[in-house]
N, C-alpha and C positions, 0 to 999 in steps of 0.2 A: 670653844664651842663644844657641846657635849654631842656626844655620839648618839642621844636622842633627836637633838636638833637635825643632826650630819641624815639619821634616816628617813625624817620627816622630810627632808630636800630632796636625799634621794629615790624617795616616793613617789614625789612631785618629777624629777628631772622625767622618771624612766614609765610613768602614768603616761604621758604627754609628749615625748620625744621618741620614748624606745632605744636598742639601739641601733645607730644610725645603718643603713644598708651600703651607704660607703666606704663605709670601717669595717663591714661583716665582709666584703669581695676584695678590700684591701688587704688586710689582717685577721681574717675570720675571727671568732669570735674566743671570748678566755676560755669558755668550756671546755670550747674545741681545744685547747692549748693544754689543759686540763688532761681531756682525754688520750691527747700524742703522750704523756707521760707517763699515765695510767698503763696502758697498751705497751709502751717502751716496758717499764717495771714487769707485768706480764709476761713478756717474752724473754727477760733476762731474768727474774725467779721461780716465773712455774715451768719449770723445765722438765727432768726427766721423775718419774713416778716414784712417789717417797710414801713412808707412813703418814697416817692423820695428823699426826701432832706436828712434824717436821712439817708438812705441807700448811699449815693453818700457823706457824712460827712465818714462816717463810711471808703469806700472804700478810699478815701483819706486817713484820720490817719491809715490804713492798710500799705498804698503804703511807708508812710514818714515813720512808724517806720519802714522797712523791707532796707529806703536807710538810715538812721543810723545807722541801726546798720551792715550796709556792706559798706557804703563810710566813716564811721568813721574811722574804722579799718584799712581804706584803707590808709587814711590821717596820722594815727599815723606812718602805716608800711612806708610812704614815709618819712616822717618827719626821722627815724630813720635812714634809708638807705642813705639818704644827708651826715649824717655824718660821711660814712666814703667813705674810697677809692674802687672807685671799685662796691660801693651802687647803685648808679644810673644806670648803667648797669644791675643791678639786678632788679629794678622797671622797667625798658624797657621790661627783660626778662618775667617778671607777668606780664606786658600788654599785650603782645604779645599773649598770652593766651585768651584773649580776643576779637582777631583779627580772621578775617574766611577765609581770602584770601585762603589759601593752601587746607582746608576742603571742602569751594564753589566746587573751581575747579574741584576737585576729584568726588562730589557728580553730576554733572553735564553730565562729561566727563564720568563716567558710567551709564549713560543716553546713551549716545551715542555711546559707544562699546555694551550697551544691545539694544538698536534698529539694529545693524546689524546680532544678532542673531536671533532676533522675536518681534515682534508688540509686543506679551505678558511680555516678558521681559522687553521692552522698557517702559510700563506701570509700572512694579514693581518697575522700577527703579525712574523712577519720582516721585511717590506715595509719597517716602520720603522726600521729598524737597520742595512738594506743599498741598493744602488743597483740592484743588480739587477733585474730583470723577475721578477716570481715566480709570474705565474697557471697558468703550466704546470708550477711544480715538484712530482715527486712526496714521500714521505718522506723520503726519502735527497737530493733537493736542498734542502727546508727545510732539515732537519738541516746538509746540509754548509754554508749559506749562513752558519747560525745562529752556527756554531762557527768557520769564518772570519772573520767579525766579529768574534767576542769576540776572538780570539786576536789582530789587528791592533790592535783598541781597547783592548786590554789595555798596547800598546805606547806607542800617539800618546792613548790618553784617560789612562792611569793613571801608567806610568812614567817617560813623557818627562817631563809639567807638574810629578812628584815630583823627577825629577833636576833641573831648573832652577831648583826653590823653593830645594832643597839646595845647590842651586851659587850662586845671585842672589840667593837671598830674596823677595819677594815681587816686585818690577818683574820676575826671571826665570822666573817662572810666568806673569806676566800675557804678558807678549810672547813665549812660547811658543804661550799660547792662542791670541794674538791671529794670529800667524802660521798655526797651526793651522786657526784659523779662516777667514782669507782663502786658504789652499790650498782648502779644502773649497768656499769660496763661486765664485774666480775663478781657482782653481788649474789649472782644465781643460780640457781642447785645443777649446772652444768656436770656431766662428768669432769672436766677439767676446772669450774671453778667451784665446786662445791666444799671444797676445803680450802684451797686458797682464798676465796671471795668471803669466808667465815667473817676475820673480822672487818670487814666493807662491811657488810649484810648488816652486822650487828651494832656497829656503831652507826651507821643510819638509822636505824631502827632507833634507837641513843635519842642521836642529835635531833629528832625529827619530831619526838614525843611532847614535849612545849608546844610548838606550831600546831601539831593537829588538833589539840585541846580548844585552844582558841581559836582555828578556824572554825571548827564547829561551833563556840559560842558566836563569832562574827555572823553563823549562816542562822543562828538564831536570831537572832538580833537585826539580821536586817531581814527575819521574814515579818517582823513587827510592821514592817513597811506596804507588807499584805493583810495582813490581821494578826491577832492575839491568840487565836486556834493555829495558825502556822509558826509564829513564835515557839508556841507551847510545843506543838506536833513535832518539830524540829530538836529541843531539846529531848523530846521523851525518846523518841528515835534514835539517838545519839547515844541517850543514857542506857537503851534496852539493847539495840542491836550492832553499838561500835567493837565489843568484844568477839563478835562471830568471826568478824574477817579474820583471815590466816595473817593479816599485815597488822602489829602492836597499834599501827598509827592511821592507815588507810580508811577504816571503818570511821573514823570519827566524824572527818568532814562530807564522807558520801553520805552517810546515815542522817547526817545535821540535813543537807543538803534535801535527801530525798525523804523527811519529813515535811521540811519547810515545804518542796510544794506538791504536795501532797503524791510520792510516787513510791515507786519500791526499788530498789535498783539489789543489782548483784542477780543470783543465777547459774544455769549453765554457759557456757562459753568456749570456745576451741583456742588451745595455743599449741603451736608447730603442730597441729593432728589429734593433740591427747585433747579430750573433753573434760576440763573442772570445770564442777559444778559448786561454786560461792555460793555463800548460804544471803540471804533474801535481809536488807535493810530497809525499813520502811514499810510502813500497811497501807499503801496509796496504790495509785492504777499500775497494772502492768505494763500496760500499751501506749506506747510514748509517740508521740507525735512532733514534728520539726518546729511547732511552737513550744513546746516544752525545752527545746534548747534555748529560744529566745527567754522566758522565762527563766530557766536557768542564768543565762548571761546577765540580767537585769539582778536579780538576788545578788549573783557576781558583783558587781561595779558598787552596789549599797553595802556589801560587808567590806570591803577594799576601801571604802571611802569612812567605815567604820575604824576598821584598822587605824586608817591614815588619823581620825579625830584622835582616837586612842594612844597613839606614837607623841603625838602635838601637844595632848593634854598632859602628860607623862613628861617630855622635852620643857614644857610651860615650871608645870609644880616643881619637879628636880631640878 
């Protein structure tokens, strides 16, 4: 069974299932496992204050022993599962585990049933899912925070770890995440991981660049589902204003995103205190409103299910 079929199932498993909340309180979750190694590595090589080079060697041999000894293991558990019947259904099923389709949505979508109870709500609720500072946002920063995040994590949570299951197999899922996950942990211009987190930062940035391509075409493509002006609006978006962002990949799918329905996203914003100010994706309304996440989510579920035809028809022809 090819590793296009294995992702097209595990598309299907983690769409529809998730994963399960009895295995997250029983064994939390791989990432989590991910990250106890990540942080372990951390505290055992970025230690006392070296030059650039030495600090950015260090953070490297951190990063590579933490993907051997999690995409080895990955590669034996596949290798074994091949042989029998019935196996490869079971590595789809671990991948899937991997995958954040079901999770996204849910973390979004209560964004937007907590905005129609209170602004403050509507704050709590984002809080989780973005970096930002949020005690000051009004609707229209919720909203836009809310809908920035899906559209990024649509890219680095859903599509990237699907295109590498489809390309590796399972060890190319797991050391995607696992990369994924040490950008997010030590990928950032920290005094302490600004040189060690070098190449985290950089090879995500790497592994990530495929996925946000075709997310953006995905949010094209399912803005067709709205009209031929938001198709259109969406790619030109993408094509004019994915290069502003400071992130090589981030700008793809917000800009696809906040063309297709017709908005502007990015801006000023506070993180830990300091004010950056993102430069502006999209020539649409400023001022977002808690149906505009619903719209979001709805674009969401039609490129995903885009995705999914495109995975199947690919799995089908190969």
């Amino acid at each position: 069974m090819s590793t296009l079929t294995l992702a097209a199932i595990a598309i299907l498993i983690e769409r529809f299932v998730g994963y399960p909340s009895v295995l997250q309180k029983a064994i939390g979750h791989p990432v989590q496992w991910f990250g106890l190694l990540i942080a372990s590595a951390d505290k055992h090589f970025n230690t006392a204050p070296e030059n650039q080079i030495q600090c950015r060697l260090k953070g490297a041999l951190a990063l590579l022993l933490v993907l051997l000894s999690t995409a080895l293991p990955a590669w034996l558990v596949s290798q074994v599962l091949q042989r029998f019947t019935g196996g490869p259904l079971i590595e789809a099923l671990l991948a899937s585990s991997l995958i954040a389709q079901k999770s996204l949505h849910q973390h979004v979508l209560d964004v937007y049933r907590a905005l129609s109870n209170s602004i403050a709500g509507g704050r709590n609720a984002v809080a989780k899912i973005v970096g930002r500072e949020t005690r000051r946002l009004d609707e229209s920063g919720v909203a836009k925070a809310a809908l920035e995040s899906l559209a990024e994590n649509t890219a680095d949570g859903i599509l990237a770890p699907i295109f590498w299951f489809a390309l590796l197999g399972l060890p190319g899922i797991v050391a995607y995440k696992v990369i994924n996950t040490a950008d997010s942990m030590i990928g950032h211009k920290s005094v302490r991981h600004l040189h060690f987190g070098f190449a985290a930062a950089n090879l995500d940035d790497m592994v990530n660049l495929p996925a946000s391509r075709l997310t953006a075409l995905c949010f094209a493509c399912a803005g067709l589902f709205i009209s031929q002006q938001s198709a259109k609006s969406s790619l030109a978006a993408a094509w004019r204003d994915a290069g502003k962002h400071r992130s090589p990949n981030a700008g793809w799918p917000e800009s696809a995103m906040a063309g297709a329905l017709d908005l502007r996203f990015g801006g000023p914003r506070s993180y830990e205190g300091e004010i950056v100010d993102l430069p502006f994706m999209g020539h649409g309304r400023d001022q977002l409103t808690r149906q505009d996440i619903a719209a979001g989510l709805a674009l969401y579920n039609r490129a995903l299910w885009i995705m999914f035809a495109l995975v199947l028809l690919l799995a089908i022809a190969l």
